[in-house]
C-alpha positions in Angstrom: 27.7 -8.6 -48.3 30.0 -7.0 -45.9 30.2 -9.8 -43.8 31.1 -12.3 -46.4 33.7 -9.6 -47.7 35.2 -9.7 -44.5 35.0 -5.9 -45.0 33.3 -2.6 -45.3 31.5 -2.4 -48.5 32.0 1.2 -49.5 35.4 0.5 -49.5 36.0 -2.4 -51.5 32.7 -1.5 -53.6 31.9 2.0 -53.4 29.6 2.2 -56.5 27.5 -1.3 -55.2 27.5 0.6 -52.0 26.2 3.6 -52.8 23.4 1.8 -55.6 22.7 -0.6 -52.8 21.9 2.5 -50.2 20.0 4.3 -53.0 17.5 1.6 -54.0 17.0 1.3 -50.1 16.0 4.9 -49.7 13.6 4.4 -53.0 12.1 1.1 -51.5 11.6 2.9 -48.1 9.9 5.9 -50.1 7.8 3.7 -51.5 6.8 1.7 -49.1 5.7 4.2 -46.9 2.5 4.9 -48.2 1.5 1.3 -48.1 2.8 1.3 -44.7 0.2 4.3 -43.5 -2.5 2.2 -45.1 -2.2 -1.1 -44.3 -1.5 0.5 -40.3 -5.1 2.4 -40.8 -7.3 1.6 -38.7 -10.1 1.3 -41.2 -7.8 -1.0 -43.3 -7.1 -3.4 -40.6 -11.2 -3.2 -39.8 -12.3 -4.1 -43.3 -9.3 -6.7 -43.5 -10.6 -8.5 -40.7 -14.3 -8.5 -41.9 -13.0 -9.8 -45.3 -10.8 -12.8 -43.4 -13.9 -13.5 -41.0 -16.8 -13.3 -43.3 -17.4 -16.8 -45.3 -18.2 -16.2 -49.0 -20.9 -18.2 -50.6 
């Protein structure tokens, strides 16, 4: 956005700015416990079986 504003967004926008940083900060949050599982080691192990194994 800033770049099409030709600006800095917390200046023109404050409010959008400072909504736009706090659902980033939620997001991360969340996604930070899928991150430590889907980087597990037994995660990626039983992902691969599951790719690799033919079903019948």
């Amino acid at each position: 956005m800033e770049s099409t504003l030709g600006t800095d967004l917390g200046k023109v926008l404050p409010s959008v700015d400072r909504a736009m940083q706090q659902d980033q900060a939620t997001f991360w949050q969340n996604w930070q416990p899928l991150q430590q599982r889907y980087l597990s080691l037994e995660f990626r192990q039983s992902l691969r079986s599951l790719l690799t194994t033919p079903t019948a």
